[in-house]
N, C-alpha and C positions, 0 to 999 in steps of 0.2 A: 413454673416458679412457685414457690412454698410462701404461704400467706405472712404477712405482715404480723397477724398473733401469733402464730407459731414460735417467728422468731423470737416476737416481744416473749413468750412462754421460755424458750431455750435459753433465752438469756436472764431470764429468772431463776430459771435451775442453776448457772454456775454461778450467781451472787449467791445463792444459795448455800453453797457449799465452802462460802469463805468459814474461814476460824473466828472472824470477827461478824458478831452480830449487830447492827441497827434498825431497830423493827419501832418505823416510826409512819405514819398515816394522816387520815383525817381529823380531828378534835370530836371528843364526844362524849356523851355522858354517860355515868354509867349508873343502874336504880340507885348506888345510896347517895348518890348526887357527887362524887368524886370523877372530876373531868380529868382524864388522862391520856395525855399521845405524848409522853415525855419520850425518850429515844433510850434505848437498853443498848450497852453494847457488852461487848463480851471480853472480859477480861482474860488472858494467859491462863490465872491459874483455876479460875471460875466457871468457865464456860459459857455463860449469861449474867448478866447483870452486874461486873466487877469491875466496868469502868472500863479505861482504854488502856492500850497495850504499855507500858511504862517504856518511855525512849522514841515513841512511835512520833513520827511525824508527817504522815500521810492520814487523809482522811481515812473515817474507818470503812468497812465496806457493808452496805445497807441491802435490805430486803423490800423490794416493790410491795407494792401491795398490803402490806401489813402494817400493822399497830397495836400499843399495849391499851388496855383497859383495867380497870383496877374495880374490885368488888369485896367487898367485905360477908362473910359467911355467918349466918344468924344460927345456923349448926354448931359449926364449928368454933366461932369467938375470931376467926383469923383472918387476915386482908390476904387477899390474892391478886397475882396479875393474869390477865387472861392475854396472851399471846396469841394474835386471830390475823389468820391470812386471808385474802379474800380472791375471789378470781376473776379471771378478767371479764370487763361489762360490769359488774357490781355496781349498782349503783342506790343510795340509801333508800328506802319508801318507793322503791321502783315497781313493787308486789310482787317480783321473782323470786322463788322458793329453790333454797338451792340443798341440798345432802351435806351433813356438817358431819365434821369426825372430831373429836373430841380426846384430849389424848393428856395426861398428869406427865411431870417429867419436862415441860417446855424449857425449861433452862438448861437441858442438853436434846431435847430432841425435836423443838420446835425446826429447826437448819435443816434435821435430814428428812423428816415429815416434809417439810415445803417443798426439800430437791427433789422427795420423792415424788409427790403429787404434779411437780412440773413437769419432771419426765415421763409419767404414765399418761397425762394430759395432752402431752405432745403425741405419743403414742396410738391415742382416740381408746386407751385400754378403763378408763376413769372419767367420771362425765365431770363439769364445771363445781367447786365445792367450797365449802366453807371449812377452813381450820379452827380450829380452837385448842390451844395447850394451857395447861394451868399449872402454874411456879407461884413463887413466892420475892414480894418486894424488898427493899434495901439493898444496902450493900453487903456485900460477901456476907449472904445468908446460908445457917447451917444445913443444906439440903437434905445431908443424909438423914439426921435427926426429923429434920420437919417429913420427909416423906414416908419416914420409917412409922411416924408417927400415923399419918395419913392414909397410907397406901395398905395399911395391915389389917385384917378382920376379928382378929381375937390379938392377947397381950401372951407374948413369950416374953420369960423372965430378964431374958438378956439380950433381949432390944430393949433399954427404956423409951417409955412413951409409947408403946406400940399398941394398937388397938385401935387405931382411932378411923379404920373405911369405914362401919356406918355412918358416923357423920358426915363424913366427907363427902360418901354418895349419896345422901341427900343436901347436902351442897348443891351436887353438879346435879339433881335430878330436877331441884325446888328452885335455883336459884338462877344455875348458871343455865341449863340449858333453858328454862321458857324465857329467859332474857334476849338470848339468840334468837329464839324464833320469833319471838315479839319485836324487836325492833332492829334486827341483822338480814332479817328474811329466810333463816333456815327451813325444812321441812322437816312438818313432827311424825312425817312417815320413812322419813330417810336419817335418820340419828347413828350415830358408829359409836364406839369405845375401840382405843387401842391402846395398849402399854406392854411396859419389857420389865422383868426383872418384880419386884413388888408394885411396880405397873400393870403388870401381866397379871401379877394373883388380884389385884383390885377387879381388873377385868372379867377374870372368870368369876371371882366374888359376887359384881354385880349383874355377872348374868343369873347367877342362881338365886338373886333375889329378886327379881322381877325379866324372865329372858324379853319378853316381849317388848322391853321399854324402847332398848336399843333394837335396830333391823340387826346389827350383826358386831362380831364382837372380832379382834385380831388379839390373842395373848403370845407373847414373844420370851420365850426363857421365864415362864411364873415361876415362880418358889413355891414350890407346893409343899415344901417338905415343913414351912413353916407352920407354928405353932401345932407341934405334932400331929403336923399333918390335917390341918383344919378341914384346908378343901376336899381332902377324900371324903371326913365326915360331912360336908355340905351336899358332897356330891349324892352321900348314903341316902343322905335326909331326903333329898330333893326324888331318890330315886323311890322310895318307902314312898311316896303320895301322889307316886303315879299319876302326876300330872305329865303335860306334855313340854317338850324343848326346843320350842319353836323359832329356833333362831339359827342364823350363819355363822359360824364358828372357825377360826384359824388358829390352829396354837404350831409355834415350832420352836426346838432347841437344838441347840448345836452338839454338836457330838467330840468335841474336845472339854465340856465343862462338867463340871460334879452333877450339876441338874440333871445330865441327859439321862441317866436311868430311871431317877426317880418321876421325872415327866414322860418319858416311853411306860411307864408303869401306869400312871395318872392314865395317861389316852387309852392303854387295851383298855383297862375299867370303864373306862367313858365310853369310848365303842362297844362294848359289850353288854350297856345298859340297853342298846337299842330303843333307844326315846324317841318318840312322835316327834315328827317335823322337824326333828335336826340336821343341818345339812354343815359335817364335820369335815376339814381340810388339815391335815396336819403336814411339817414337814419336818426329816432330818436335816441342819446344815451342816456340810460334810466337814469338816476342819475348821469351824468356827467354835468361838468362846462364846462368853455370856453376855458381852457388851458387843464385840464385832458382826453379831450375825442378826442385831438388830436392823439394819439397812435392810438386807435381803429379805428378813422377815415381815416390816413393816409395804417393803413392796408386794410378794406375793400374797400378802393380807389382804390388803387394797383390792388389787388385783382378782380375788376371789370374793369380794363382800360384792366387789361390781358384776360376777361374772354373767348375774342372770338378769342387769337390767337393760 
């Protein structure tokens, strides 16, 4: 007979994958003294945070285990919500250290992060862990803008507002994540980064500014081609000082989208710098786009950041 968590696990993964989000938990503080466990649900046209379905008359469908938190960025100027899944046994001040992944983008990819991590977890391919996604509060907030702003490392002319990942990761380095480990119980030996899209280039961005911070890093469809081509020059820089790249690495893109040549270009260069202690996993997704082949990506990421522990 198959244990009792398991199931409670299986049945986390298909609320998981409802269209409707309520990510609601235990009450709790968060440092600027802003208590939050209000309930998010996910609107039609929103994705997260846009309210409930218009006409709907059925409860919405809720996600175990999780809750929002809310944090304001002394970086950045801007309030955040951190979207944090917890697993099972969690329990607060308990001193258990658990591997936290950390991922921008939760108001679309908090749902398939959690399905994912439930069914790898069922699998025994994923040890027990901490989520954490960071979005942005109100209602029907402009995501594209805020993240375009967020998630970018230099200012191309025609994204306004763009420029703005150094600050951002020092946010998530200063702010968000020792708050995690401080009073959520994560481990500051076991830290992730994943994202897709200008998630993705956030992600390799911060690994080439400090790789060691994070254990390992999943980029999913980066935009490398952004601000002519930033990351290649990051990548130049970082190779010119011959330091070492000592970290876990996944990057993949789909091979139905504009990126896929310009990221199959990106990785021979990367591969070919032969860097100390990098241990690189790439994949093609064979018929996938830029948004549909995030699932798969973010699985076999997981999947491979876990493979050697």
């Amino acid at each position: 007979m198959v244990a009792s968590g398991r199931h409670r696990a299986a049945a986390r993964a298909v609320a998981a994958l409802g269209l409707v989000a309520l990510l609601a938990g235990c009450a709790s503080s968060a440092p600027d003294g802003d208590s939050r466990a209000a309930p998010a649900t996910a609107g039609a046209a929103t994705g997260a945070g846009g309210g409930g379905v218009a006409g709907a008359t059925g409860r919405p469908v809720s996600i175990p285990g999780s809750e929002i938190r809310t944090l304001r960025s002394t970086a950045t100027g801007t309030t955040y919500e951190l979207y944090i899944g917890y697993p099972d046994g969690w329990t607060p001040g308990s001193g258990t250290r658990y591997p936290v992944v950390y991922f921008p983008d939760a108001q679309w990819d908090f749902k398939v992060v959690r399905a994912i991590y439930e069914n790898e977890v069922y699998d025994g391919t994923v040890p027990p862990m901490i989520l954490v996604g960071i979005t942005y509060p109100g209602v029907n907030p402009d995501y594209l803008t805020l993240r375009a702003h967020d998630l970018t490392p230099v200012v191309e002319a025609d994204v306004p507002g763009s420029g703005g990942a150094p600050a951002f990761l020092t946010f998530l380095t200063s702010q968000v994540v020792p708050y995690v480990e401080q009073s959520l119980g994560g481990d500051p030996r076991r830290r992730y980064l994943l994202g897709n899209s200008y998630g993705g280039l956030f992600t390799l961005h911060a690994m080439y500014q400090d790789p060691a911070f994070f254990a390992g890093y999943v980029s999913s469809s980066p935009v490398v081609t952004f601000g002519d081509r930033a990351l290649e020059r990051a990548d130049a820089a970082y190779a010119a000082s011959r330091k070492p790249l000592a970290t876990r690495l996944f990057v993949t893109v789909g091979t139905t989208e504009r990126l896929h040549v310009p990221v199959m270009t990106f990785l021979a260069t990367l591969t070919g710098r032969g860097y100390q202690g990098l241990h690189l996993g790439t994949r093609e997704l064979d018929g996938e786009g830029h948004a549909g082949g995030k699932a798969e990506a973010y699985s076999r990421g997981l999947r491979y950041l876990f493979a050697s522990s």
